[in-house]
N, C-alpha and C positions, 0 to 999 in steps of 0.2 A: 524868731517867732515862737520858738518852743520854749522860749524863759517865763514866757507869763503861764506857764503849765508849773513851772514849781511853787509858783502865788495860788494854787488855787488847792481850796479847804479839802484834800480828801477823805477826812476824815465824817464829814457831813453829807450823808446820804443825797440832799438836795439841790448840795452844789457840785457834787463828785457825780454823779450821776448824768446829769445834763451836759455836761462837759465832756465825761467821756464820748458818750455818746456822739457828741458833735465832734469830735476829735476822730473818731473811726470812721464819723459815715462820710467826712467829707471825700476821702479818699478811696472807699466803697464806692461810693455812686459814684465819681466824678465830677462832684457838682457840690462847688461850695454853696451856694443856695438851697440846695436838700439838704445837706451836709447840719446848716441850719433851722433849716425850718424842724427835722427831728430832735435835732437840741431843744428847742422853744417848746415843742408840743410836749414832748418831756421833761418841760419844769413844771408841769400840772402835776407833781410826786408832790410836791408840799402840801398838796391836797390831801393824799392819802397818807401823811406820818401826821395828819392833824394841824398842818402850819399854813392853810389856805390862805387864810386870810393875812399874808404877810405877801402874797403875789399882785401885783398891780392888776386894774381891771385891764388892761388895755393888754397883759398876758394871754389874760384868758383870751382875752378878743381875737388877738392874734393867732396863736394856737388852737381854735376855732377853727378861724379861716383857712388855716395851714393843714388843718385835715379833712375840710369838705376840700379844699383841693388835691389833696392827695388821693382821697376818694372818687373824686372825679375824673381825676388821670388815669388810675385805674381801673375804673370801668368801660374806659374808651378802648376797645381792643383792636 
């Protein structure tokens, strides 16, 4: 599983980033599905180097969704 890590651009702030990300938190949380969803809501960076509009809509949508849920998990105490 870790060979498609040497495939990926680190050089590119937008692709290196998201991936890492997904790559630590899965095993942080214990939860391949967190693990993801913080990868997804952290590809909204193309936004901020100026490259938004190269994100699918359905990104955004996604990643959206992925942090009113997060936000609602944590405020359930």
């Amino acid at each position: 599983m870790m060979s498609a890590v040497a495939e990926i651009d680190w050089n590119d702030i937008c692709v290196a980033f998201p991936a890492f990300l997904t790559i630590v938190m899965i095993p942080l949380t214990f939860s391949i599905a967190n693990g993801l969803a913080c990868g997804i809501i952290s590809y909204i960076i193309h936004v901020a180097v100026g490259r938004g509009k190269q994100v699918p809509l359905a990104a955004y949508v996604l990643g959206l969704a992925l942090m009113v849920r997060f936000v609602y998990m944590g405020s359930r105490a």
